[in-house]
C-alpha positions as a Markdown table, in Angstrom:
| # | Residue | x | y | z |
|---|---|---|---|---|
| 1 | Unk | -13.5 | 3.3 | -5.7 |
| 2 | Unk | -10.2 | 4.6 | -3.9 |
| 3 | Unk | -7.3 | 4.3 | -4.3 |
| 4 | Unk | -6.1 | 0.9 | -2.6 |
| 5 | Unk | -7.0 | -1.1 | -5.9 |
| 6 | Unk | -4.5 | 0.9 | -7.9 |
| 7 | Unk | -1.4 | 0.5 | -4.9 |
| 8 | Unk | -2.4 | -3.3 | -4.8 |
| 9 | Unk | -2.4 | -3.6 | -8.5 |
| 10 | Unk | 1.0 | -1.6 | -8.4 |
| 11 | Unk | 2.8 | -3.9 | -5.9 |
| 12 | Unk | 1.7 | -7.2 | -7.3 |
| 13 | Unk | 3.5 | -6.1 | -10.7 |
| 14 | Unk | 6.3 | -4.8 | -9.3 |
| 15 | Unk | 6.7 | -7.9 | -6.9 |
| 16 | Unk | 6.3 | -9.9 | -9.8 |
| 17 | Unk | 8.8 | -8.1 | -12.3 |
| 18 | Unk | 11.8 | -7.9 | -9.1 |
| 19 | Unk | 10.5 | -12.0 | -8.1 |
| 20 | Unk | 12.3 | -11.7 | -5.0 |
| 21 | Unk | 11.3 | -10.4 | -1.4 |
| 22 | Unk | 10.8 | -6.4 | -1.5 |
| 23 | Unk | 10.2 | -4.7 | 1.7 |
| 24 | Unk | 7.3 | -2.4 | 2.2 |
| 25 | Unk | 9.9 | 0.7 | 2.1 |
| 26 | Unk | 11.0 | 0.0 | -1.2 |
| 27 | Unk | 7.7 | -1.1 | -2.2 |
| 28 | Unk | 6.3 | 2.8 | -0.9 |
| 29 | Unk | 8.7 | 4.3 | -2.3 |
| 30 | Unk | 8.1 | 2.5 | -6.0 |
| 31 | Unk | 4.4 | 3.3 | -5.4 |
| 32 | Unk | 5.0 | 7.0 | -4.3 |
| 33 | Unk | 3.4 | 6.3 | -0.7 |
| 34 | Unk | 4.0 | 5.2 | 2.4 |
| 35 | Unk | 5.1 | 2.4 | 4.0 |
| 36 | Unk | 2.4 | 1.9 | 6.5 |
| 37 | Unk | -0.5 | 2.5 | 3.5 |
| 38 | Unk | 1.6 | -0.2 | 1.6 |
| 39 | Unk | 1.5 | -2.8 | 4.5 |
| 40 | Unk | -2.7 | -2.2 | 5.3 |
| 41 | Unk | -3.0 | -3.0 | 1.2 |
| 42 | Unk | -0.6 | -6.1 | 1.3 |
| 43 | Unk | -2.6 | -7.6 | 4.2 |
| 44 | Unk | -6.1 | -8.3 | 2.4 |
| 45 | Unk | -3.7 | -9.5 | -0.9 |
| 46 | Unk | -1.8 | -11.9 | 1.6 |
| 47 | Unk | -5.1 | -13.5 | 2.4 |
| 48 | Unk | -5.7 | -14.0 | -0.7 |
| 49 | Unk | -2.8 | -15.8 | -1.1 |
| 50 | Unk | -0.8 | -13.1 | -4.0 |
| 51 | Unk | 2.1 | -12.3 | -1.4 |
| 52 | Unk | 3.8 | -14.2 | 0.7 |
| 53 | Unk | 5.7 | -12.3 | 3.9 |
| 54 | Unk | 9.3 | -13.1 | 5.4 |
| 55 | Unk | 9.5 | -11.4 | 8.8 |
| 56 | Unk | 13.3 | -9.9 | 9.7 |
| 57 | Unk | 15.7 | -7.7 | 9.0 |
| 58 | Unk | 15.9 | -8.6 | 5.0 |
| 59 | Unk | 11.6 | -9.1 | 5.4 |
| 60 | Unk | 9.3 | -8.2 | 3.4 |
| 61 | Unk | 6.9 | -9.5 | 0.2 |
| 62 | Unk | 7.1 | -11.6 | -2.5 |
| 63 | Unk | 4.3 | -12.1 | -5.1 |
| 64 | Unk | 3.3 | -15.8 | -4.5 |
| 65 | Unk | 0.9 | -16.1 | -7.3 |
| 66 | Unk | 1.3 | -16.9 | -11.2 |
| 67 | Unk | 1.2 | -13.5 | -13.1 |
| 68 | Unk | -0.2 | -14.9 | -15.6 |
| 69 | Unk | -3.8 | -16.4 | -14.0 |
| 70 | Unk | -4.0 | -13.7 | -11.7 |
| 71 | Unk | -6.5 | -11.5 | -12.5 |
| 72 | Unk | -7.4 | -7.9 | -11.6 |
| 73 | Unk | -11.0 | -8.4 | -10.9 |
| 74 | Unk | -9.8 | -11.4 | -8.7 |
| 75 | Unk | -7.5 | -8.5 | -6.8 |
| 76 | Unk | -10.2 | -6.2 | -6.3 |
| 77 | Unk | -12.1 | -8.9 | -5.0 |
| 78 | Unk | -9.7 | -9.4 | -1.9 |
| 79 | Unk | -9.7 | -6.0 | -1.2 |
| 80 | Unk | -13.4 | -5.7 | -1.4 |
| 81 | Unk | -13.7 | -2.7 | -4.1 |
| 82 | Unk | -16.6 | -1.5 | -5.8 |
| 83 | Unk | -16.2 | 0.5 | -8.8 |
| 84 | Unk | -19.4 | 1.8 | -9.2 |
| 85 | Unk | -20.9 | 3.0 | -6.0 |
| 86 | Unk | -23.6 | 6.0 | -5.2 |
| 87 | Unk | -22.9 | 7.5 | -2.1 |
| 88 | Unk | -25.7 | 9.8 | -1.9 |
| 89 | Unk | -29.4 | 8.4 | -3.1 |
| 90 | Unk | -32.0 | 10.8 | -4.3 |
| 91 | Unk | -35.4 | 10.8 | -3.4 |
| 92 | Unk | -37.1 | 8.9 | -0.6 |
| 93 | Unk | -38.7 | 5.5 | -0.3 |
| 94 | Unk | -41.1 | 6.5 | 2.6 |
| 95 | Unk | -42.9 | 9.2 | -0.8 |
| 96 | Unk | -46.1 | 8.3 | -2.6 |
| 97 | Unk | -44.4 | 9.7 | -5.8 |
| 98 | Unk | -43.5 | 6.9 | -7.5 |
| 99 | Unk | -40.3 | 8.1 | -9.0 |
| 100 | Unk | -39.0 | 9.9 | -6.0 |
| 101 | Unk | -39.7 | 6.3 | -3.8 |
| 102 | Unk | -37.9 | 4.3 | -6.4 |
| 103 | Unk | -34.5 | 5.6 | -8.1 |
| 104 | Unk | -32.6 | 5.0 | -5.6 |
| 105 | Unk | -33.3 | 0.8 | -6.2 |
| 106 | Unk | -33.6 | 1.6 | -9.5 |
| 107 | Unk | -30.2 | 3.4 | -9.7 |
| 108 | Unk | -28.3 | 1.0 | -7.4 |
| 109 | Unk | -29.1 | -1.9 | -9.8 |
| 110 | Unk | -28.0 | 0.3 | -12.9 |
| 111 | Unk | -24.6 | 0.9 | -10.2 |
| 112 | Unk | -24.5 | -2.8 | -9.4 |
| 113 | Unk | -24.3 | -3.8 | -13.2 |
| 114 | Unk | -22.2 | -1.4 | -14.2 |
| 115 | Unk | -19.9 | -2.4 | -11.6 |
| 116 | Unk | -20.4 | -6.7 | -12.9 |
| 117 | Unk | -19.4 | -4.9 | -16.2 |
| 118 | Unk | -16.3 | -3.9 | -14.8 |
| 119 | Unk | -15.0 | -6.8 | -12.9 |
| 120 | Unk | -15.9 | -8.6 | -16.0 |
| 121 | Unk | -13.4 | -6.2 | -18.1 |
| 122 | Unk | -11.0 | -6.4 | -15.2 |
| 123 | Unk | -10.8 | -10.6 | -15.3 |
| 124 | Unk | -9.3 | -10.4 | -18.5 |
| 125 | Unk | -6.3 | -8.3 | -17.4 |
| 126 | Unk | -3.4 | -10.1 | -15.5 |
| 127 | Unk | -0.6 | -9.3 | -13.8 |
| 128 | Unk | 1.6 | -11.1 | -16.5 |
| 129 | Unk | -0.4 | -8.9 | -18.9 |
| 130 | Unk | 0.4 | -5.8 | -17.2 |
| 131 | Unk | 4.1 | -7.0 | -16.9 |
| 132 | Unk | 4.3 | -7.2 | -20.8 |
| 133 | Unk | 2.5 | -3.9 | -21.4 |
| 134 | Unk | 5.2 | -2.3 | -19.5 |
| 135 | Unk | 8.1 | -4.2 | -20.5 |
| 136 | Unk | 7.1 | -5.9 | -23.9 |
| 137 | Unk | 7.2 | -9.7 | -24.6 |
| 138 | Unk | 11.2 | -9.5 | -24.0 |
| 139 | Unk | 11.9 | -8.6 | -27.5 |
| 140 | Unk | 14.7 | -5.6 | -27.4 |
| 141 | Unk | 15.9 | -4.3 | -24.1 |
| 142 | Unk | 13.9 | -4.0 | -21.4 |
| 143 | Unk | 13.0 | -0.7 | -19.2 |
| 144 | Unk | 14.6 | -1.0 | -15.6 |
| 145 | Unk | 12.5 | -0.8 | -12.8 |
Protein backbone atom coordinates (compact mmCIF):
# COMPACT_ATOMS: atom_id res chain seq x y z
CA UNK A 1 0.00 0.00 0.00
CA UNK A 2 1.23 3.77 -0.29
CA UNK A 3 0.44 6.43 0.75
CA UNK A 4 -2.48 7.88 -1.53
CA UNK A 5 -5.16 5.92 0.61
CA UNK A 6 -4.23 7.73 3.70
CA UNK A 7 -4.20 11.67 1.70
CA UNK A 8 -7.64 10.55 0.16
CA UNK A 9 -8.97 9.31 3.39
CA UNK A 10 -7.53 12.73 4.86
CA UNK A 11 -9.30 15.03 2.41
CA UNK A 12 -12.66 13.42 2.31
CA UNK A 13 -12.88 14.17 6.16
CA UNK A 14 -11.58 17.26 6.18
CA UNK A 15 -13.90 18.25 3.10
CA UNK A 16 -16.55 16.95 4.93
CA UNK A 17 -15.98 18.57 8.44
CA UNK A 18 -15.25 22.42 6.45
CA UNK A 19 -18.67 21.31 3.94
CA UNK A 20 -17.76 24.01 1.65
CA UNK A 21 -15.34 24.25 -1.44
CA UNK A 22 -11.52 23.88 -0.22
CA UNK A 23 -8.84 24.40 -2.71
CA UNK A 24 -6.11 21.93 -3.17
CA UNK A 25 -3.61 24.51 -1.42
CA UNK A 26 -5.37 24.49 1.67
CA UNK A 27 -6.24 20.97 1.32
CA UNK A 28 -1.99 20.30 0.95
CA UNK A 29 -1.33 22.24 3.43
CA UNK A 30 -4.02 20.41 6.05
CA UNK A 31 -2.57 17.08 4.70
CA UNK A 32 1.17 18.20 5.02
CA UNK A 33 1.85 17.77 1.18
CA UNK A 34 1.62 19.20 -1.81
CA UNK A 35 -0.73 20.59 -3.88
CA UNK A 36 -0.09 18.84 -7.04
CA UNK A 37 0.04 15.16 -5.02
CA UNK A 38 -3.40 16.41 -3.55
CA UNK A 39 -4.99 17.10 -7.09
CA UNK A 40 -3.58 13.42 -8.71
CA UNK A 41 -5.43 11.81 -5.38
CA UNK A 42 -8.71 13.96 -5.74
CA UNK A 43 -9.04 12.84 -9.44
CA UNK A 44 -9.73 9.00 -8.97
CA UNK A 45 -12.14 10.15 -5.70
CA UNK A 46 -13.96 12.63 -8.25
CA UNK A 47 -14.78 9.65 -10.47
CA UNK A 48 -16.05 8.15 -7.95
CA UNK A 49 -18.31 10.62 -7.35
CA UNK A 50 -16.91 11.73 -3.31
CA UNK A 51 -15.79 15.39 -4.57
CA UNK A 52 -17.22 17.60 -6.63
CA UNK A 53 -14.80 20.44 -8.40
CA UNK A 54 -15.58 24.26 -9.06
CA UNK A 55 -13.01 25.60 -11.44
CA UNK A 56 -11.89 29.60 -10.80
CA UNK A 57 -10.33 31.70 -8.73
CA UNK A 58 -12.42 30.66 -5.37
CA UNK A 59 -12.14 26.64 -7.04
CA UNK A 60 -11.60 23.92 -5.60
CA UNK A 61 -13.34 20.58 -3.83
CA UNK A 62 -16.13 19.82 -2.02
CA UNK A 63 -17.05 16.37 -0.55
CA UNK A 64 -20.13 15.37 -2.57
CA UNK A 65 -20.92 12.24 -0.78
CA UNK A 66 -22.87 11.32 2.57
CA UNK A 67 -20.27 10.86 5.38
CA UNK A 68 -22.06 8.67 6.82
CA UNK A 69 -22.49 5.70 3.85
CA UNK A 70 -19.26 6.33 2.53
CA UNK A 71 -17.00 3.80 3.34
CA UNK A 72 -13.22 3.47 3.39
CA UNK A 73 -12.96 0.23 1.64
CA UNK A 74 -15.34 1.86 -1.00
CA UNK A 75 -12.33 4.82 -1.15
CA UNK A 76 -9.65 2.47 -1.56
CA UNK A 77 -11.53 0.99 -4.14
CA UNK A 78 -11.45 4.21 -6.44
CA UNK A 79 -8.01 4.53 -6.05
CA UNK A 80 -7.34 1.01 -6.72
CA UNK A 81 -5.21 -0.02 -3.43
CA UNK A 82 -4.18 -3.21 -2.32
CA UNK A 83 -3.19 -3.63 1.19
CA UNK A 84 -1.66 -6.73 1.07
CA UNK A 85 0.66 -7.15 -1.86
CA UNK A 86 4.13 -9.22 -2.39
CA UNK A 87 6.37 -7.57 -4.48
CA UNK A 88 8.94 -10.05 -4.69
CA UNK A 89 7.87 -14.06 -5.08
CA UNK A 90 10.17 -16.73 -3.95
CA UNK A 91 10.90 -19.73 -5.72
CA UNK A 92 10.22 -20.53 -9.38
CA UNK A 93 7.25 -22.19 -11.14
CA UNK A 94 9.43 -23.48 -14.16
CA UNK A 95 11.26 -26.05 -10.70
CA UNK A 96 10.36 -29.77 -10.19
CA UNK A 97 10.45 -29.05 -6.46
CA UNK A 98 7.18 -28.85 -5.54
CA UNK A 99 7.38 -26.21 -2.90
CA UNK A 100 9.80 -23.93 -4.67
CA UNK A 101 7.16 -24.12 -8.05
CA UNK A 102 4.27 -23.37 -5.79
CA UNK A 103 4.53 -20.59 -2.88
CA UNK A 104 4.36 -17.99 -4.79
CA UNK A 105 0.34 -19.10 -5.80
CA UNK A 106 0.15 -20.35 -2.67
CA UNK A 107 1.33 -17.10 -0.98
CA UNK A 108 -0.51 -14.68 -3.33
CA UNK A 109 -3.90 -16.38 -2.27
CA UNK A 110 -2.89 -16.10 1.50
CA UNK A 111 -2.05 -12.05 0.20
CA UNK A 112 -5.28 -11.86 -1.69
CA UNK A 113 -7.37 -12.88 1.56
CA UNK A 114 -5.70 -11.08 3.80
CA UNK A 115 -6.25 -8.14 1.71
CA UNK A 116 -10.57 -9.23 1.41
CA UNK A 117 -10.03 -9.28 5.23
CA UNK A 118 -9.09 -5.84 5.11
CA UNK A 119 -11.45 -4.14 2.86
CA UNK A 120 -13.96 -6.03 4.85
CA UNK A 121 -12.69 -4.16 8.16
CA UNK A 122 -12.37 -1.03 6.17
CA UNK A 123 -16.37 -1.13 4.97
CA UNK A 124 -17.35 -0.65 8.34
CA UNK A 125 -15.42 2.64 8.81
CA UNK A 126 -17.05 5.93 7.32
CA UNK A 127 -16.16 9.16 6.89
CA UNK A 128 -18.97 10.30 9.36
CA UNK A 129 -17.34 7.83 11.61
CA UNK A 130 -14.00 9.19 11.31
CA UNK A 131 -15.62 12.73 11.70
CA UNK A 132 -16.97 11.77 15.22
CA UNK A 133 -13.78 10.03 16.33
CA UNK A 134 -12.07 13.28 15.91
CA UNK A 135 -14.62 15.61 16.93
CA UNK A 136 -17.10 13.54 19.23
CA UNK A 137 -20.87 13.16 18.66
CA UNK A 138 -21.05 17.17 19.24
CA UNK A 139 -21.35 16.81 22.90
CA UNK A 140 -18.84 19.68 24.59
CA UNK A 141 -16.91 21.84 22.37
CA UNK A 142 -15.51 20.80 19.42
CA UNK A 143 -11.64 20.85 18.30
CA UNK A 144 -11.04 23.40 15.37
CA UNK A 145 -9.71 22.35 12.29
Amino acid sequence: MNSDFIVAVHALVFLNHKQGVVSSEALAENVCTNAARVRKIMAPLKRAGFVETREGNEGGYRFAGDAARTDLASVAEALDVRFVEARWHSGDADKECLVASGMAGIMDDIFADLDAGCRERLSQITVGSIDRRIFGDGAGAPKSA
